[in-house]
C-alpha positions as CSV (number, residue, x, y, z in Angstrom):
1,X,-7.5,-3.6,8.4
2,X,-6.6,-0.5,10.4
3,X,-5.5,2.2,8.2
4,X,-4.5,6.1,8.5
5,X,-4.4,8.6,6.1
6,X,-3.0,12.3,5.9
7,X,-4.4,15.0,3.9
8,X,-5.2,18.8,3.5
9,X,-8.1,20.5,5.5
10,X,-8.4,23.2,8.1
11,X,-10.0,26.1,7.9
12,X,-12.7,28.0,10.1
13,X,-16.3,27.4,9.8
14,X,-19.4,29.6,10.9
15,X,-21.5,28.6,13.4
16,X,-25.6,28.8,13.3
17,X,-28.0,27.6,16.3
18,X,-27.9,24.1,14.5
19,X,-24.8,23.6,14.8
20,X,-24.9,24.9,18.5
21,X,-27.2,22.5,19.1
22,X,-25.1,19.3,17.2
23,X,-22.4,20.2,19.5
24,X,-24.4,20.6,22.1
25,X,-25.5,17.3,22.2
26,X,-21.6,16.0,22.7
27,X,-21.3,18.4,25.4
28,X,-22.3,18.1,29.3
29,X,-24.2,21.3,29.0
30,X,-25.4,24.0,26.4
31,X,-22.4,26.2,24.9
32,X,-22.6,29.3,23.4
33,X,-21.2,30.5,20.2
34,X,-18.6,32.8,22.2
35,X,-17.6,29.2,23.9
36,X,-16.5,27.3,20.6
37,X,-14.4,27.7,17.8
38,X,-15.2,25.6,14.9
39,X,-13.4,24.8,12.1
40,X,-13.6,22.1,8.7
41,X,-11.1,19.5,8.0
42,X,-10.9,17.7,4.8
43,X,-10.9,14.1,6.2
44,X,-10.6,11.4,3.3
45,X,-11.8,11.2,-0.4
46,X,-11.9,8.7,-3.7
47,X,-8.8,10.0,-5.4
48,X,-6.2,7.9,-5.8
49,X,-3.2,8.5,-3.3
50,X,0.7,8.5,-3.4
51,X,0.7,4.8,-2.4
52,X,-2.7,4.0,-4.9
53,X,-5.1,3.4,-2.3
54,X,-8.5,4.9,-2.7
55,X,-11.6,5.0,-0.7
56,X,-14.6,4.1,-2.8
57,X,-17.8,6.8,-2.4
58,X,-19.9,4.2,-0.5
59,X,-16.9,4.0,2.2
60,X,-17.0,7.4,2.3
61,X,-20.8,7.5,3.1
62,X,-20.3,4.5,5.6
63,X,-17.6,6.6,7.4
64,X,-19.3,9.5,7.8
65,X,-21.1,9.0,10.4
66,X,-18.9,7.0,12.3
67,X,-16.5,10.2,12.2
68,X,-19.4,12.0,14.5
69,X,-18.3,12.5,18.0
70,X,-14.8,11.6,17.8
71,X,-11.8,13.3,18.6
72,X,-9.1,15.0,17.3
73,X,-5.5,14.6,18.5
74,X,-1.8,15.5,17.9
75,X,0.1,12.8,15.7
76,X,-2.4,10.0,17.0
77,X,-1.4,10.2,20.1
78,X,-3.9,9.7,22.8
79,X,-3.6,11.3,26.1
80,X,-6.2,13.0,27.7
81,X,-4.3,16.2,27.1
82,X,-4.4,15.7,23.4
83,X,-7.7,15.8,23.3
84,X,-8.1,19.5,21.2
85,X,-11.1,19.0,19.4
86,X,-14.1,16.8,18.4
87,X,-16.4,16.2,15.2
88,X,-20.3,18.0,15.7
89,X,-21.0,17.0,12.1
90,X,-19.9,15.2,8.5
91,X,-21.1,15.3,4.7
92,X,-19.8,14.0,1.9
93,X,-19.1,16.9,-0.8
94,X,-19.3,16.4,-4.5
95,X,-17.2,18.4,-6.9
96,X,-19.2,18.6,-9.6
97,X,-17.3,18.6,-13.2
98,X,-14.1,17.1,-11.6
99,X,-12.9,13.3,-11.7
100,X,-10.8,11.3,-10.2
101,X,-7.6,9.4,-11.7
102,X,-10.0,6.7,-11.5
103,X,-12.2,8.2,-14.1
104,X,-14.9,8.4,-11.5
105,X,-17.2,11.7,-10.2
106,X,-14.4,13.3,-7.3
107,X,-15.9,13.6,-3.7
108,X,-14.4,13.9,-0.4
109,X,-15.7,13.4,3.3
110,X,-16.1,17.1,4.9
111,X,-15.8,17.0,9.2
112,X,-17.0,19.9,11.0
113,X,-14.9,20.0,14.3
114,X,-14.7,22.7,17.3
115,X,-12.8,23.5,20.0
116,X,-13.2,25.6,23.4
117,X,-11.8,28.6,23.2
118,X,-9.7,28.8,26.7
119,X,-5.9,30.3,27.6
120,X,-4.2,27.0,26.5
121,X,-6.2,26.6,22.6
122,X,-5.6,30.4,21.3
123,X,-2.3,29.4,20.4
124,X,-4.4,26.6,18.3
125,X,-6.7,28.5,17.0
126,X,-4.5,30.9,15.7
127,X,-2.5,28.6,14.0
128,X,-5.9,27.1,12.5
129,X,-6.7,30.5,11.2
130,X,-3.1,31.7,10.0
131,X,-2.8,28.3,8.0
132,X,-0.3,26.8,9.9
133,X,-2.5,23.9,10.7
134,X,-3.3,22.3,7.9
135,X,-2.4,18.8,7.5
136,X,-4.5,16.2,9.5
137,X,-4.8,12.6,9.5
138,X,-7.5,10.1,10.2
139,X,-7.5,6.8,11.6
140,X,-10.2,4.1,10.9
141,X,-10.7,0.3,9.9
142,X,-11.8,-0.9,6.6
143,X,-13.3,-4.8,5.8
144,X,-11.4,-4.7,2.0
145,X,-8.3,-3.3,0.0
146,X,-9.9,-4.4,-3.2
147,X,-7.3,-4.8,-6.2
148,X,-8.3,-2.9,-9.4
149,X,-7.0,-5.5,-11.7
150,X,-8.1,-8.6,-10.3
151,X,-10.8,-7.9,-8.2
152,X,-9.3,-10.1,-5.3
153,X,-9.5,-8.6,-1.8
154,X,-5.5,-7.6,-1.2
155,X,-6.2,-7.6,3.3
156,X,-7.1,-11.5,2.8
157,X,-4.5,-12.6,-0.1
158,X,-1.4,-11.2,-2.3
159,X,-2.8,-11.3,-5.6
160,X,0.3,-10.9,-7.4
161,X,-0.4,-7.6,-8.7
162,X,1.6,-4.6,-7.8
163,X,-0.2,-1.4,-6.9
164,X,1.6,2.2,-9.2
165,X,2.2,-0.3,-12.4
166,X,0.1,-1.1,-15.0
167,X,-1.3,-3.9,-16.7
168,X,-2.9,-4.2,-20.1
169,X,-2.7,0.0,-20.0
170,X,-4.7,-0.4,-16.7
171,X,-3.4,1.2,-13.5
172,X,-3.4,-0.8,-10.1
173,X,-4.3,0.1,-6.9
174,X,-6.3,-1.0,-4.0
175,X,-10.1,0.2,-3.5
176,X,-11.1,0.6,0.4
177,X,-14.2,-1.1,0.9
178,X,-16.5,-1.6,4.0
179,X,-16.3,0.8,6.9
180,X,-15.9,-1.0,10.4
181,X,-14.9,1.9,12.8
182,X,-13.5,5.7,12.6
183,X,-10.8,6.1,15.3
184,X,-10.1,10.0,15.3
185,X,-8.4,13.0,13.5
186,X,-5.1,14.1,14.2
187,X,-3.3,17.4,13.4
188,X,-0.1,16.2,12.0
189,X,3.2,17.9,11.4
190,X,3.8,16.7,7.4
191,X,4.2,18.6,4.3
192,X,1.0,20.1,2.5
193,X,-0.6,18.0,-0.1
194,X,-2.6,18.6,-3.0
195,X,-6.7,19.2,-2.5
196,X,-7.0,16.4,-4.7
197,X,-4.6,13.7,-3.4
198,X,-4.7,11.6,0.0
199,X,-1.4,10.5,1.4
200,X,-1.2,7.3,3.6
201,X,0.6,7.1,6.5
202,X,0.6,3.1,8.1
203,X,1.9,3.1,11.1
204,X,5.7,2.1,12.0
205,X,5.0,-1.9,12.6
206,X,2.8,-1.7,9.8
207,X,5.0,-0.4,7.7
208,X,7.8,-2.6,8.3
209,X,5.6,-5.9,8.1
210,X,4.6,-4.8,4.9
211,X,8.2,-4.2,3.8
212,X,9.3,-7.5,5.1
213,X,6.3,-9.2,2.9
214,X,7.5,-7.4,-0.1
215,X,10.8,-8.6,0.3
216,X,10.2,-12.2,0.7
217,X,7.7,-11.5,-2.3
218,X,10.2,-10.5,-4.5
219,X,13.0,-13.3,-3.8
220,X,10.2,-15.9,-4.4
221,X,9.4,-14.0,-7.7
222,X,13.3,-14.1,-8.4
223,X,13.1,-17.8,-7.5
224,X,10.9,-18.9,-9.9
225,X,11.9,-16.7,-12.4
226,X,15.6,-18.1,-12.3
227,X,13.7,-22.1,-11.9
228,X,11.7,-21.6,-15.3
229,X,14.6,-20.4,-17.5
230,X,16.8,-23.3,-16.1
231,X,13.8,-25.7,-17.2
232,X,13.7,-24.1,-20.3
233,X,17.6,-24.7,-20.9
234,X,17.7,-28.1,-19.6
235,X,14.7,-29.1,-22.0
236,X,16.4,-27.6,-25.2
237,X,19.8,-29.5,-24.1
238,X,18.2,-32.7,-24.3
239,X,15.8,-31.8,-27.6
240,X,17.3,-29.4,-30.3
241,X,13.7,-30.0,-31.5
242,X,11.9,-28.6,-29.1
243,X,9.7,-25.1,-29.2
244,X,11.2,-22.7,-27.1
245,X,8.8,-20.5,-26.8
246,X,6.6,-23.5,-26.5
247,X,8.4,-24.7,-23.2
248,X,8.6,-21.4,-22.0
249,X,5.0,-20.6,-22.1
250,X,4.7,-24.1,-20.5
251,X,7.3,-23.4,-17.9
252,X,5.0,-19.8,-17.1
253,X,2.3,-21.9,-15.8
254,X,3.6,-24.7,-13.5
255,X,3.9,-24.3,-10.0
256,X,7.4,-24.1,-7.9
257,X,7.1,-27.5,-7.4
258,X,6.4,-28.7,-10.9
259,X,9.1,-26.9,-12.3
260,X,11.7,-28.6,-9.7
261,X,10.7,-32.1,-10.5
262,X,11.0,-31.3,-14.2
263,X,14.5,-29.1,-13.5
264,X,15.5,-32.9,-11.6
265,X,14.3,-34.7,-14.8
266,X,16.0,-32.6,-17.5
267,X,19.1,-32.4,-15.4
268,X,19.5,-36.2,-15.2
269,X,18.1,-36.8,-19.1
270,X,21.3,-33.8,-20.0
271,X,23.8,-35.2,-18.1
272,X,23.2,-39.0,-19.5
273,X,23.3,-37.3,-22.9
274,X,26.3,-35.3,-22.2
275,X,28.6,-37.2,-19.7
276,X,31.5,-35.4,-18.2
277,X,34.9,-36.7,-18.9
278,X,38.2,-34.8,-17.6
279,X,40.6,-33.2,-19.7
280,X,43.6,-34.2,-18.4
281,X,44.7,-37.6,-18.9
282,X,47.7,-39.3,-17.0
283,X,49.8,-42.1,-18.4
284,X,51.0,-44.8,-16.4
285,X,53.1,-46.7,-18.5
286,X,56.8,-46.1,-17.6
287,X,58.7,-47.0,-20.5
288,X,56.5,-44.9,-22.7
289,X,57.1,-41.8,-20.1
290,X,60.6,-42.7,-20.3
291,X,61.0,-42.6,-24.4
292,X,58.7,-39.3,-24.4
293,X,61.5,-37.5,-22.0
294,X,64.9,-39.3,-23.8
295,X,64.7,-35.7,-26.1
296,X,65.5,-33.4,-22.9
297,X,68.0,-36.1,-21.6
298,X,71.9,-35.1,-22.1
């Protein structure tokens, strides 16, 4: 399940001889600290985002090193010439004394990226340092959207539950679960968000997929909902008697199926019990037309 997300995170970062060395190792030859610029981002965390998704804190260890040598772009487009910078180095930090909406210990995966400084990156770099540059967005691939409620993997099946509402006083949302790749970083052009929060970004096709899902979702939901209280109506036509809230609960359990071949059942048993009959009635006897009009005859 390819994912992105956007968040808050670029700032400058000091350089020692380990880190020369780190970046070394990605380069074709040895750089000097008057070469590079290097800088932090703030690439993912386990907070609950604006579209309650969460990475868990073993996703965020898996993904750490799999952020390590890659690149970082302009609005995740890749082009040879958006190549700006790349990632030297990762950790995971740990805030100690602050939690998550989750309830859980808040932590959040740290990249160490740099740049060479040339002519055609000061404009970058200044932008980086003036705070212009904040936002950035990652790309990667996760095995598992794991619903809070349920427990059911959400990238296999629709559980039924809706992430942002709550159930039994428990918020929903998806927990991402088993790193499979880290794509990039990209600087992205989107409002500033809070340290604390992640927002997620899908991509346009994504997006509308998803939308499209949630519609058909919701008209089958309407569906049934409208099948059940017809069953319920239909089966208190034919027997005053009957429980209501009885049938109902009965009527919460069956399957679209079920309910339609008792809706066809009921509807037959109601009709046989209450036949139509027209209201208007039309008399064919002539002389008896004729004696009804003789008091409007001259």
């Amino acid at each position: 399940m390819k994912i992105i997300k956007e968040t808050v995170g670029g700032e400058g970062a000091a350089l020692n001889p380990g880190d020369l060395e780190l970046i070394g190792a990605l380069a074709r030859r040895p750089l000097s600290q008057k070469e590079v610029y290097a800088f932090s981002v703030r690439l993912c965390d386990n907070e609950i985002d604006r579209d309650f998704e969460r990475f868990s804190p073993q996703t965020l260890e898996q993904l750490a090193p799999m952020f390590v040598g890659k690149a970082g772009i302009f609005d995740h487009q890749w082009s040879a010439r958006g190549q700006a910078a790349r990632i030297y180095k990762t950790e995971v930090v740990w805030e100690p004394g602050q939690l998550t909406k989750a309830g859980d210990p808040y932590c959040w995966l740290k990249g160490y990226a740099y740049m060479m400084r040339t002519d055609s990156s000061r404009d970058l770099i200044a932008e980086i340092e003036g705070g212009i540059k904040k936002e950035v967005s990652v790309g990667c691939a996760v095995e598992h959207a794991v619903c809070s409620i349920c427990g059911t993997d959400r990238a296999e099946t629709d559980c039924g539950h809706e992430k942002g509402k709550e159930y039994g006083g428990q918020l929903c949302y998806a927990t991402l679960e088993g790193a499979k790749d880290a794509y990039e970083f990209s600087f992205v052009a989107v409002p500033a968000q809070p340290a604390a929060g992640v927002v997620k970004s899908a991509r346009l096709w994504e997006r509308q997929a998803a939308q499209r899902l949630e519609e058909e979702a919701e008209l089958g939901r309407k569906y049934l909902e409208n099948l059940r209280g017809e069953v319920v109506r239909l089966a208190l036509l034919c027997d005053r008697e009957l429980d209501g809230r009885a049938i109902k609960s009965l009527a919460g359990k069956l399957s679209s199926d079920e309910l339609e071949e008792l809706r066809k059942s009921f509807s037959r048993r109601a009709g046989e019990r209450f036949p139509l009959s027209t209201q208007l009635r039309y008399r064919t006897d002539a002389a008896a037309i004729k004696e009804e009009n003789q008091a409007f005859l001259g």
